[in-house]
C-alpha positions in Angstrom: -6.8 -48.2 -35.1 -6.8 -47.7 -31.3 -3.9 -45.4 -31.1 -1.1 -47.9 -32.7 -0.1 -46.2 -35.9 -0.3 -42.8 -37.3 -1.2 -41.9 -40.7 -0.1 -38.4 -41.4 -2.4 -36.0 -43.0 -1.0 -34.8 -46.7 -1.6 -31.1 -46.3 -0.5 -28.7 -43.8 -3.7 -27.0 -41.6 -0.8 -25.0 -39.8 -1.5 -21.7 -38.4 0.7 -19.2 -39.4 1.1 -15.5 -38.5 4.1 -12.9 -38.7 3.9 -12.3 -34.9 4.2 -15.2 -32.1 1.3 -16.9 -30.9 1.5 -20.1 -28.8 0.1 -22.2 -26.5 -2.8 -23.3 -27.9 -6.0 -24.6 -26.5 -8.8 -26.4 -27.8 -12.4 -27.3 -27.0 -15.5 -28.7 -29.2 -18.3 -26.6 -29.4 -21.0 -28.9 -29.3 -24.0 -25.9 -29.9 -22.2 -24.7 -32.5 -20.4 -28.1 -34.4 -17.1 -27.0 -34.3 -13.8 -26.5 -32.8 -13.2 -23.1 -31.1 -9.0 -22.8 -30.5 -7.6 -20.0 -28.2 -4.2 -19.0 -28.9 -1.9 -16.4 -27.2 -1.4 -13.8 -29.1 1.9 -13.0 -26.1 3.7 -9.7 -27.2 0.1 -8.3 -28.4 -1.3 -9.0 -25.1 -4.3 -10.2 -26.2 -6.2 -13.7 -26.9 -6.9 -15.0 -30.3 -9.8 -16.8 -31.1 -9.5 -19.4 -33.9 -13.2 -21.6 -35.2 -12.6 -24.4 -37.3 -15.4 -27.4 -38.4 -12.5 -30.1 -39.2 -9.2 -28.8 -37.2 -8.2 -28.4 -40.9 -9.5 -24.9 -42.1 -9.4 -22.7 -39.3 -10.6 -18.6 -39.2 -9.5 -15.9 -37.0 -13.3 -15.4 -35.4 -12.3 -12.4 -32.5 -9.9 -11.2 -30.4 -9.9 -10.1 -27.1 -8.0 -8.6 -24.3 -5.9 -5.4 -25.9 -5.4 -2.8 -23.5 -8.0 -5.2 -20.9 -7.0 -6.4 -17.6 -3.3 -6.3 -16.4 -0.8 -6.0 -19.4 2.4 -6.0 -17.5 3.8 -8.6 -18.8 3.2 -11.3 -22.0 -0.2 -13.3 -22.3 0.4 -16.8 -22.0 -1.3 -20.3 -21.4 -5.1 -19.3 -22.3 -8.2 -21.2 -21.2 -12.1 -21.0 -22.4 -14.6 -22.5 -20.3 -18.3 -22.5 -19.2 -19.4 -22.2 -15.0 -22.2 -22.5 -13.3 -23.1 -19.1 -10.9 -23.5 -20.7 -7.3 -27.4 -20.7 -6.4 -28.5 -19.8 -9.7 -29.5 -21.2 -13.2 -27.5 -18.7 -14.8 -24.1 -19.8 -16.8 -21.4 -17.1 -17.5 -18.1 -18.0 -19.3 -14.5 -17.5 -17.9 -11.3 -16.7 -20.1 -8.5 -17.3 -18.1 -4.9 -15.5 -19.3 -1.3 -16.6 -17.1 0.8 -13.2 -17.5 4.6 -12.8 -16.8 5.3 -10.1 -15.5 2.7 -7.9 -13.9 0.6 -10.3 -11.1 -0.1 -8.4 -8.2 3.0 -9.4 -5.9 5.4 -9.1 -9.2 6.4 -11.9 -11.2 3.7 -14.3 -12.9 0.3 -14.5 -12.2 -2.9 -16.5 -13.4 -5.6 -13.4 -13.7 -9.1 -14.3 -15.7 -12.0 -12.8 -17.4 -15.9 -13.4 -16.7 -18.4 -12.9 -19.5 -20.3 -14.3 -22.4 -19.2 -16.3 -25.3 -21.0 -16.6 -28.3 -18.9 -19.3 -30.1 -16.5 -17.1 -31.6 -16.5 -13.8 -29.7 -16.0 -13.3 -26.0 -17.2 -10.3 -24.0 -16.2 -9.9 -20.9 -18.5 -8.4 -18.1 -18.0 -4.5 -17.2 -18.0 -2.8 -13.5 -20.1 0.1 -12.4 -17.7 2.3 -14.1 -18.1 0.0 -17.4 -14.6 -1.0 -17.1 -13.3 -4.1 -17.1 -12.3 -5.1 -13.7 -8.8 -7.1 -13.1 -9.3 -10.5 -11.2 -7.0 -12.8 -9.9 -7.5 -16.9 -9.9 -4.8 -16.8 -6.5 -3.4 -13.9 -4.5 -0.3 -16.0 -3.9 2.9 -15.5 -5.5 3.5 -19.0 -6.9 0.0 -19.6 -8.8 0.9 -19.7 -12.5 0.2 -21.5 -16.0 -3.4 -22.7 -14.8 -4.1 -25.7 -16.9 -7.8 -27.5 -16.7 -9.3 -30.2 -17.7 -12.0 -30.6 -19.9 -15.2 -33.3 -20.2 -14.3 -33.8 -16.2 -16.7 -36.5 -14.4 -19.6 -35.0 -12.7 -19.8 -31.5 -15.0 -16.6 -30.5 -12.9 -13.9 -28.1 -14.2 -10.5 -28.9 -12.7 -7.4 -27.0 -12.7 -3.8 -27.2 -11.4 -1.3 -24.6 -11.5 2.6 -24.3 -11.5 3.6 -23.4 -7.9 6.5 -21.2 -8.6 7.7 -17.6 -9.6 9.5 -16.5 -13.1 11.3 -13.8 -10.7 13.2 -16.4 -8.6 12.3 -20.5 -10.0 15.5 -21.0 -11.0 17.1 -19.9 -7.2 14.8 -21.7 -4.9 16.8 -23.8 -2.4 16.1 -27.4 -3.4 18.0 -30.2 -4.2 17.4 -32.6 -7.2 14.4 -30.8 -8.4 12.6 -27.9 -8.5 9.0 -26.4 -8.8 5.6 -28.7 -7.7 2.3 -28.2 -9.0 -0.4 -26.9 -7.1 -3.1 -29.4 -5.5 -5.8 -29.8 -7.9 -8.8 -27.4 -7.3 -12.4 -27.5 -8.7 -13.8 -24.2 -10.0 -16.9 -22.5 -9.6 -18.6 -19.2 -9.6 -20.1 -16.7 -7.1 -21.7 -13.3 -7.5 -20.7 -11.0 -4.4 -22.3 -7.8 -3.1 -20.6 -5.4 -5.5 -22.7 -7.4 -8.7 -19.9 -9.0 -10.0 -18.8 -12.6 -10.4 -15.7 -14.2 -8.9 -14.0 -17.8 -9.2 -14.7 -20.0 -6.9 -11.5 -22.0 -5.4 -11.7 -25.3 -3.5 -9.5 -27.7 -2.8 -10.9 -31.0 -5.1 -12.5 -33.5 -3.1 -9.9 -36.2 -3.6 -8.0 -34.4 -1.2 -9.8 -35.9 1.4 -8.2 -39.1 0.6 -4.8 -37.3 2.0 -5.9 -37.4 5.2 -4.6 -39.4 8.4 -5.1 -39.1 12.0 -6.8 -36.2 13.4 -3.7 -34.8 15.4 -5.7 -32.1 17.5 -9.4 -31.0 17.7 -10.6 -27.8 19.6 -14.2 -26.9 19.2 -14.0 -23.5 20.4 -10.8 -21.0 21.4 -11.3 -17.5 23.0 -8.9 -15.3 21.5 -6.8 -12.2 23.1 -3.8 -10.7 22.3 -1.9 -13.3 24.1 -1.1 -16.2 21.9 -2.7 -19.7 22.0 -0.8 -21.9 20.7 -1.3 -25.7 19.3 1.2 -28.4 18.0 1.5 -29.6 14.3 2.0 -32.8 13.9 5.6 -34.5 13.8 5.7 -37.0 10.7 6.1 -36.2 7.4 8.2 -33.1 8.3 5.1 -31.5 9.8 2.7 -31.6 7.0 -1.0 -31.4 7.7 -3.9 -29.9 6.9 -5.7 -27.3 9.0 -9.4 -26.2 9.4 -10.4 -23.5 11.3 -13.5 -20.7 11.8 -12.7 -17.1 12.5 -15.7 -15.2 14.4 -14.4 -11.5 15.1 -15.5 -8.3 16.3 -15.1 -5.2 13.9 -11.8 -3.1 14.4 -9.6 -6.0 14.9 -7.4 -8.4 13.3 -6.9 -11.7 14.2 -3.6 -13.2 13.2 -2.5 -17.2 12.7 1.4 -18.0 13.0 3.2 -20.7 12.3 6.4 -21.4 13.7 9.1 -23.4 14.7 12.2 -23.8 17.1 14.5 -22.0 14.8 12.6 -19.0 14.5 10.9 -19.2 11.2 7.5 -17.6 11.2 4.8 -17.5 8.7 1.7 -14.7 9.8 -1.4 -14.7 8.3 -3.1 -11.8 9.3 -7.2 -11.3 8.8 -7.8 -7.8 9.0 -11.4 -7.4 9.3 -12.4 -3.9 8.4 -10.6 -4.3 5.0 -12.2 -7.3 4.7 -8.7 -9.2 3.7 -6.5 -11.5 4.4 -2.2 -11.3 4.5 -0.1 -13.7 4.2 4.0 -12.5 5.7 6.4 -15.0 4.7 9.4 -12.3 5.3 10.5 -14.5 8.0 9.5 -17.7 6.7 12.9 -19.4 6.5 15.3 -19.2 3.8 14.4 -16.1 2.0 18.0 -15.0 1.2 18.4 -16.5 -2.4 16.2 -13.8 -4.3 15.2 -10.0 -3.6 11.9 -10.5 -4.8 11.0 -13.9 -2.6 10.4 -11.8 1.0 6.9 -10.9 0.4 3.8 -10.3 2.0 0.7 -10.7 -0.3 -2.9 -9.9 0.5 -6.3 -11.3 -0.8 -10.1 -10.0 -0.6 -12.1 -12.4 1.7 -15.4 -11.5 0.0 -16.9 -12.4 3.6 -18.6 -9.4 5.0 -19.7 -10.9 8.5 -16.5 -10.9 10.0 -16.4 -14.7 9.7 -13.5 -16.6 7.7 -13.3 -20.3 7.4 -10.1 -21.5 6.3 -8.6 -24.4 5.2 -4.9 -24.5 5.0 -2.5 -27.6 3.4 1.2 -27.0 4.8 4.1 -29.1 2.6 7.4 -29.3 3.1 8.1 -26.3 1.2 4.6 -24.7 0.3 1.3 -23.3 2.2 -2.0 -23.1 0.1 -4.8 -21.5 1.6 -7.9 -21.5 0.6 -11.7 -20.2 2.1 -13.4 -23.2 3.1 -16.2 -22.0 0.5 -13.9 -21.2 -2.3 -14.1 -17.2 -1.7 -10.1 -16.7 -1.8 -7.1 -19.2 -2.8 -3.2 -17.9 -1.9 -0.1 -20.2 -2.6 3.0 -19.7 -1.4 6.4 -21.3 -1.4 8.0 -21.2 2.1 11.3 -22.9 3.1 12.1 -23.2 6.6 15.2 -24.3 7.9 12.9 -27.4 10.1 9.5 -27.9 10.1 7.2 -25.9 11.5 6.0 -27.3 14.9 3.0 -24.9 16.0 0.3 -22.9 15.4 -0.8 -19.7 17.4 -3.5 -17.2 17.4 -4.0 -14.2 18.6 -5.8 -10.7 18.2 -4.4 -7.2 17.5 -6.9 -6.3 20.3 -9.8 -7.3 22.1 -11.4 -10.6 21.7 -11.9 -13.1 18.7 -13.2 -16.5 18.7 -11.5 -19.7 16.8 -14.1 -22.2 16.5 -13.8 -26.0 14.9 -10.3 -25.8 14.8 -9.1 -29.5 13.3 -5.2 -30.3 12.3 -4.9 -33.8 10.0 -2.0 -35.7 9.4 -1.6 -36.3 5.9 -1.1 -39.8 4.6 2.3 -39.7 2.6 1.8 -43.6 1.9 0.3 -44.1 -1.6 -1.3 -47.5 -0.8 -3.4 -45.5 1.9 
């Protein structure tokens, strides 16, 4: 009757198993007429696959995952859905698995699976060896318990994470609360040189929204080994949004710092020949309250042109970078003792060029 009153079903369609498996997540399988339920199977290290055609009399359809992917830690927070592959008709399915511990930096991580689903059994695609390859949703190390949302407007599959770290949430240096979410990002898919198919990461469009006054605009910076450096913007504590383009020469890195009067630095380093990009928060601010929080993580660019396009967001206490076309995501907490107040670039050697370099204010005021 609209949601008012609850009539509660006599029987008990309760799941039960001798070993834990939680977090459940459900979908309707419109092809198929019925309900397909993913459930972690967390010590096992695997996903369970559950089909029901009433959510009353469920069966165990598949599993998948055992000995797959990275098993450092438990399986947790398991999602099942269908993508589109960027310039193509062709559709592939991605099962994504949160694990604690075991992501690449240490602590959690959000890694995920590309295959085919038949309506109960997933089969995840192989490399050129035939193995499974390991993937990563974010090469930060605060990306974790990806949640998305299904029967999105406009076909779109959006997801937002928990922007924190099982080795060190409880420690962070805030007062009153603690952990964020992620923005929210729209998902996609991409099939790069080596044949396989990644996630592809952007920022939603909403975002936009966020933004205020264009603080600086530079069309075109030739870049040496001497730093150039820009102002961030003042209000808010300093937090913007940044858009750049990266043109470099081979055998060279280009690097982007921010900084501030107190001598916090954040370096992002894109290192072209290994076709990456670093993120050094070693020196970011606070980094005293946990061992594992100094840390430098490192991401594949999938570019191969020497050209990176970034787009960064910089909070109060966070940085999330992302590839202007969705080729890499990174989040990281940061906590510097005052904002930071500039941005410089500069070269390992030779010359580099910054191109369409914009840095927006970002509206804090909800009725904007």
């Amino acid at each position: 009757d609209g949601g008012i009153s609850l009539v509660k079903y006599p029987a008990k369609p309760v799941i039960t198993m001798e070993t834990e498996a939680r977090d459940p997540n459900m979908f309707w399988n419109e092809e198929r007429g019925e309900w397909v339920l993913l459930l972690a199977h967390a010590l096992e290290k695997e996903m369970l696959v559950l089909t029901s055609p009433d959510l009353k009399k469920w069966t165990l359809a598949s599993r998948f995952g055992k000995g797959e992917g990275a098993q450092g830690g438990v399986w947790e927070c398991p999602d099942l859905f269908e993508l589109n592959v960027e310039g193509t008709d062709e559709k592939k399915w991605v099962l994504v698995c949160n694990i604690n511990p075991g992501g690449p930096f240490g602590g959690s991580a959000t890694q995920y699976f590309v295959g085919d689903f038949d309506g109960k059994t997933f089969i995840a695609d192989t490399d050129a060896d035939g193995k499974i390859p390991t993937k990563w949703m974010d090469y930060g190390k605060d990306h974790y318990a990806t949640v998305s949302w299904s029967d999105a407007p406009e076909g779109r599959r959006t997801v937002i994470g928990w922007m924190s770290n099982w080795q060190y949430a409880a420690e962070v240096p805030t007062m009153q609360y603690r952990s964020a979410n992620t923005l929210p990002r729209d998902l996609g898919l991409f099939r790069d040189t080596d044949g396989q198919c990644y996630l592809k990461v952007v920022p939603s469009p909403e975002m936009d929204a966020l933004r205020g006054q264009l603080h600086k605009q530079l069309r075109q910076v030739n870049v040496k080994s001497v730093e150039t450096s820009v102002s961030l913007p003042t209000a808010s504590d300093g937090i913007c949004e940044i858009m750049l383009e990266i043109e470099a020469r081979k055998g060279q890195s280009v690097m982007l710092a921010l900084s501030n009067k107190a001598g916090d630095k954040v370096v992002m380093k894109y290192d072209v020949d290994a076709e990456t990009l670093a993120f050094d928060r070693t020196r970011s601010g606070n980094v005293s309250f946990s061992q594992d929080f100094p840390a430098v993580t490192v991401s594949p660019t999938h570019r191969h042109d020497g050209k990176l396009a970034l787009r960064l967001f910089v909070d109060r206490s966070s940085i999330e970078v992302f590839e202007q076309e969705g080729r890499l995501a990174m989040t990281n907490l940061v906590f510097p003792n005052s904002p930071y107040t500039h941005l410089s670039v500069s070269t390992t050697k030779g010359k580099a060029k910054v191109k369409n370099l914009k840095i927006y204010s970002i509206n804090v005021d909800s009725e904007k």
